[in-house]
C-alpha positions as CSV (number, residue, x, y, z in Angstrom):
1,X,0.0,0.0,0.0
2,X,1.1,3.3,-0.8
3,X,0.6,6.5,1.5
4,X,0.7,10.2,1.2
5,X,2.4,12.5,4.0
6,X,-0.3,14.9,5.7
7,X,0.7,18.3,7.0
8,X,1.2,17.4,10.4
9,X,4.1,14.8,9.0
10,X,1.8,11.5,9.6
11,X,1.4,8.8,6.3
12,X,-1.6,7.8,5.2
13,X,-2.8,5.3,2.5
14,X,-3.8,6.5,-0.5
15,X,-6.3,4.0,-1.2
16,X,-9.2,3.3,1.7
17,X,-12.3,0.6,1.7
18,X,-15.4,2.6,2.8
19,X,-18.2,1.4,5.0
20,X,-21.1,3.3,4.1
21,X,-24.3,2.0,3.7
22,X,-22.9,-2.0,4.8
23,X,-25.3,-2.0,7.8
24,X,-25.9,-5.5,8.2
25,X,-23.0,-5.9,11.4
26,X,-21.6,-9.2,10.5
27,X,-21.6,-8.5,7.2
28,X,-19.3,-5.4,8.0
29,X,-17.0,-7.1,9.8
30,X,-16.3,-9.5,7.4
31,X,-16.3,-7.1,4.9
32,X,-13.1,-5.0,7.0
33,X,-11.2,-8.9,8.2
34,X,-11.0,-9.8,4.1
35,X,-10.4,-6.1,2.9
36,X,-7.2,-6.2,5.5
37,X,-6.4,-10.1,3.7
38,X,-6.6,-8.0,0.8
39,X,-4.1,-5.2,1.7
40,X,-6.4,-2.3,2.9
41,X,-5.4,-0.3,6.0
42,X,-7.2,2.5,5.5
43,X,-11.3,2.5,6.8
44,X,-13.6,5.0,6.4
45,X,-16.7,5.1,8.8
46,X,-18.7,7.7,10.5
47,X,-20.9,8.1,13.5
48,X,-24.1,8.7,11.2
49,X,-23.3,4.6,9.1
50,X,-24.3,3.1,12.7
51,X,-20.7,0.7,12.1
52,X,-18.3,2.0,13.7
53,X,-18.0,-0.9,16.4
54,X,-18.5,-3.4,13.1
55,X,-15.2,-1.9,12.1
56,X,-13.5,-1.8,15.6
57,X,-14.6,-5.1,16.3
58,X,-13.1,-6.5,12.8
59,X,-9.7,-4.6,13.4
60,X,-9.2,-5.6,16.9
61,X,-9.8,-9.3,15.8
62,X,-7.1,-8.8,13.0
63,X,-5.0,-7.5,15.0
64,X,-4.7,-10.2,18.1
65,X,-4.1,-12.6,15.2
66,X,-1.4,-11.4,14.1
67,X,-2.5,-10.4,10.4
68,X,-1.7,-6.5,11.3
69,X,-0.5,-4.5,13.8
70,X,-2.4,-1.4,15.4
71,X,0.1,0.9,13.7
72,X,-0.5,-0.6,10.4
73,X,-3.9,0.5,10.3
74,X,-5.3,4.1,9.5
75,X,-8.8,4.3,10.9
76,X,-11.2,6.9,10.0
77,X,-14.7,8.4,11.2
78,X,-16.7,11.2,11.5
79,X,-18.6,13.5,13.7
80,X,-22.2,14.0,12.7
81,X,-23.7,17.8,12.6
82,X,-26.0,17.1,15.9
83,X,-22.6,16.8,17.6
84,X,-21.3,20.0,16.7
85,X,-20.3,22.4,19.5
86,X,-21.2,23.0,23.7
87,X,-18.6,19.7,24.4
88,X,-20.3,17.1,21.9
89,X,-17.8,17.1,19.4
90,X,-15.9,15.6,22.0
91,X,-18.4,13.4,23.4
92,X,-19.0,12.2,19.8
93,X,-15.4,11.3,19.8
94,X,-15.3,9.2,22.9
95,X,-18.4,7.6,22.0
96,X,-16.5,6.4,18.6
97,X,-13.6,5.6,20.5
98,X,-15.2,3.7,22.7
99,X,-17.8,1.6,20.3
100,X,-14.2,0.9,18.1
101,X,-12.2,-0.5,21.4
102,X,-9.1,2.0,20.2
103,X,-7.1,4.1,22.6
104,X,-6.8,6.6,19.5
105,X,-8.3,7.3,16.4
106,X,-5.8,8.5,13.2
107,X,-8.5,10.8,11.3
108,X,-11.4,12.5,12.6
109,X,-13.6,15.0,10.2
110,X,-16.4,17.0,10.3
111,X,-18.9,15.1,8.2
112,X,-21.0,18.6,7.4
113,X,-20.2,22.0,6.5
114,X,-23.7,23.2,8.6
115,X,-24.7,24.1,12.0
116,X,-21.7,25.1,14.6
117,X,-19.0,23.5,12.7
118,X,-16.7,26.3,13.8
119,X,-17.3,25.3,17.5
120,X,-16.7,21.8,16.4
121,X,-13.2,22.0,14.6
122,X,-12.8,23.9,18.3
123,X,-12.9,21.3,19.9
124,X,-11.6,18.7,17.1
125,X,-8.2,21.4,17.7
126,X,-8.0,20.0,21.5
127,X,-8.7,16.4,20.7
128,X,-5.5,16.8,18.3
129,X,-3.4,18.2,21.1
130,X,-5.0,15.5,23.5
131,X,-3.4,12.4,21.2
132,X,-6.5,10.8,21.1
133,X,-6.8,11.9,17.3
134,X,-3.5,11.9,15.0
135,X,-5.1,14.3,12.5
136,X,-7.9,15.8,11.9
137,X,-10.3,17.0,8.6
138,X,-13.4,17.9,7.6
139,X,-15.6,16.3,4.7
140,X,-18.0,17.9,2.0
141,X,-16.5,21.3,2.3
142,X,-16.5,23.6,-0.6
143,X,-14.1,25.8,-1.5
144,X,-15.7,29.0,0.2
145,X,-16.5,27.2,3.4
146,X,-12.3,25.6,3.3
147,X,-11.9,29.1,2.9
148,X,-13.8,30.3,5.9
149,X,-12.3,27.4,8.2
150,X,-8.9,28.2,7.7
151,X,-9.3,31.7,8.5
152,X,-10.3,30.9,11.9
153,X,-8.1,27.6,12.7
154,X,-5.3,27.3,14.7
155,X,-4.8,23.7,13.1
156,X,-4.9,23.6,9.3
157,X,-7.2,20.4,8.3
158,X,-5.0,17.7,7.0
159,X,-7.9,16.3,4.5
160,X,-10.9,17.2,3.0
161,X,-13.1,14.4,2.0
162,X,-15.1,15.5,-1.4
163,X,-17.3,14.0,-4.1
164,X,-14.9,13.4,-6.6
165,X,-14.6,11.0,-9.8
166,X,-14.0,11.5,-13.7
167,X,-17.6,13.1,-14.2
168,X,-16.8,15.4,-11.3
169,X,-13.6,16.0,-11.4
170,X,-12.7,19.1,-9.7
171,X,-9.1,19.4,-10.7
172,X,-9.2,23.2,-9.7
173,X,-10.4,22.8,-6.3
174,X,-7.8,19.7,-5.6
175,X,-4.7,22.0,-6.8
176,X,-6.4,24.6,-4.7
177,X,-6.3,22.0,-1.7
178,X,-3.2,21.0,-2.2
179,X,-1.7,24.8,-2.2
180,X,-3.4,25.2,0.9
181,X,-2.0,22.2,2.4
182,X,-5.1,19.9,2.2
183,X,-5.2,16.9,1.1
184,X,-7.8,15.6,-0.7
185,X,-10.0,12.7,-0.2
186,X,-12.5,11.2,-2.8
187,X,-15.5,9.2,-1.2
188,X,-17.2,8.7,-4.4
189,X,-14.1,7.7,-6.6
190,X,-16.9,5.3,-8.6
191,X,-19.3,8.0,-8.7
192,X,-21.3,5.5,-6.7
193,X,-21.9,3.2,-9.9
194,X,-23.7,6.3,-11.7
195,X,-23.4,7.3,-14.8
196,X,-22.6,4.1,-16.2
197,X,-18.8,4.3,-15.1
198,X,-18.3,0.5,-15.2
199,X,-18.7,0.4,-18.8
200,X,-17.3,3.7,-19.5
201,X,-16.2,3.5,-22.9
202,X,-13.0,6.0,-22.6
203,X,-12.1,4.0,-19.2
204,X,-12.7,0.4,-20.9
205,X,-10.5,1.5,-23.6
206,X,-7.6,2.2,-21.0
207,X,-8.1,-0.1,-19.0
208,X,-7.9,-2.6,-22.2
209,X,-4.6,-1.5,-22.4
210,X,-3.5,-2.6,-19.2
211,X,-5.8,-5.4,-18.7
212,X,-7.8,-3.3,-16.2
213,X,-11.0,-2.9,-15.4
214,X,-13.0,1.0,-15.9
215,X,-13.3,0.9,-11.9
216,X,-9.5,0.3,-11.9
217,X,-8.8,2.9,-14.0
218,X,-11.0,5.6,-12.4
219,X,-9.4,4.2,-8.8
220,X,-6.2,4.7,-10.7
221,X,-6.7,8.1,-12.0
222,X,-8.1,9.1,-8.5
223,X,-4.6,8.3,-6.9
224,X,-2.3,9.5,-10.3
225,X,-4.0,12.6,-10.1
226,X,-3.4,13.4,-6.0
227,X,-6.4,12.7,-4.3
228,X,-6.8,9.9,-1.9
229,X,-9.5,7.4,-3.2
230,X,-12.4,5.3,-0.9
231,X,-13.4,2.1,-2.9
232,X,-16.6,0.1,-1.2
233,X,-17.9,-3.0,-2.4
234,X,-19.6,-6.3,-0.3
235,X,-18.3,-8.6,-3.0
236,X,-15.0,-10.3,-2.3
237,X,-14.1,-10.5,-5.8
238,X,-14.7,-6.7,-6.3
239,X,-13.0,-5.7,-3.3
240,X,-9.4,-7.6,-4.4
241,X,-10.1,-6.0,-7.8
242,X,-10.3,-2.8,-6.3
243,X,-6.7,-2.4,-4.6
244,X,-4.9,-4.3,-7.6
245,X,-4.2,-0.4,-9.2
246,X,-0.3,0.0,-8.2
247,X,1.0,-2.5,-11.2
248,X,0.6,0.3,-13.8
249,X,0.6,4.0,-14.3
250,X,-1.3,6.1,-16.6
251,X,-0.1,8.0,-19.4
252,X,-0.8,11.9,-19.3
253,X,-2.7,11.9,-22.7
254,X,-5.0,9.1,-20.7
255,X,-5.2,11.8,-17.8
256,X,-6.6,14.1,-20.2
257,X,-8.8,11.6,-21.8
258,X,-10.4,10.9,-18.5
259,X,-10.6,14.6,-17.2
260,X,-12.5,15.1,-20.5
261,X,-15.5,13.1,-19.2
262,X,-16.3,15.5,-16.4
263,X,-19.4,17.3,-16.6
264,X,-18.5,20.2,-14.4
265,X,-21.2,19.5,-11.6
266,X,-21.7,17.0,-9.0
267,X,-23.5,13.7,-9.6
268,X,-24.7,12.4,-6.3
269,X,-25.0,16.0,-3.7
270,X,-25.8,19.4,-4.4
271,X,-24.0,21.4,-1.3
């Protein structure tokens, strides 16, 4: 697995298995043990999926036999907007911690740019100088509300978790990001199956070429292209599919190819 070095000097993997919307519990945990067979040590959950101790649970397990280590592992989740502010931010953290069974968590976010999020990334600032958080980010922020956080933070966010795929690709905003020190996250690298991205022809085409897939070549692209990329499927076949994408490396008339497919708006939220 590859990883990317945050602002605050911590690695993290460039290529994550998301849990959203696997709410069946033992399904998510088996889900997480064969993603971790498969390579993944980056999971993505969130107080507002209802999994987080699915994904504890499954890591905690992995690691007491021996197939990973703690360390090895970059575990994710997010504080949900009723949490914002007055000491729940906090609260929302312990609870997570707590329902995972870890003594720390490496990436907290914001999961909405509403309500009292100010008085959240507060309070997100403390949990980082506490240790109990390695870094800490927001997710679904657009540019002007980035804009607006890091005029008032005392801790630049070390990710920004954004739609982001070849129909939405939002090549502007990521070099933004990254001149701002942010590091982008996709958690719709597959555009969520829209759009018909499986059987993209431009994506089949290059994927033909290096006996890929057009999910591997979008996951691909994601990474290539400097944005972190989530990649979610129940299907075991799908998921070891997924995270074969560092055995090649596209060209930068491919690049082009694929940022030609994006439409310029957002395919799945409207913030």
């Amino acid at each position: 697995m590859q990883t990317t070095r945050l602002n605050n000097g911590i690695e993290m993997p460039v290529l994550g298995y998301g849990v959203f919307q696997i709410t069946d519990h033992e399904e998510c945990q088996k889900c997480v043990r064969q993603a971790i067979w498969d390579g993944y040590r980056l999971f993505d959950t969130a107080t507002a999926y209802y999994n987080e101790q699915d994904v504890g649970k499954a890591c905690r397990e992995m690691v007491k036999d021996g197939a990973v280590s703690r360390e090895d592992l970059f575990l994710t989740t997010k504080v949900w907007l009723q949490d914002y502010g007055d000491g729940k931010t906090t609260q929302s953290v312990e609870r997570s911690l707590k329902k995972m069974g870890m003594e720390y968590l490496d990436l907290v976010l914001l999961h909405q740019p509403f309500g009292n999020w100010q008085a959240a990334w507060r309070e997100l600032e403390e949990l980082s100088r506490s240790g109990l958080v390695r870094a800490i980010g927001v997710s679904n922020f657009t540019e002007k509300k980035l804009e607006e956080l890091l005029d008032m933070a005392q801790i630049i966010p070390a990710v920004n978790q954004i739609e982001r795929h070849p129909f939405y690709t939002e090549d502007r905003y990521i070099a933004r990001m990254k001149g701002m020190g942010v590091q982008a996250e996709s958690w719709g690298a597959l555009c969520e199956g829209l759009k018909g991205i499986f059987h993209n022809p431009v994506l089949t085409r290059i994927g033909e070429k290096y006996g890929k897939s057009a999910a591997q070549v979008a996951i691909r692209w994601n990474i290539q292209t400097g944005c972190i990329a989530l990649a979610k499927s129940v299907r075991p076949e799908k998921m070891k599919e997924d995270i074969e994408v560092f055995d090649f490396t596209l060209t930068q008339d491919e690049i082009r190819k694929i940022a030609s497919l994006d439409a310029g708006h957002s395919e799945i939220i409207d913030l």
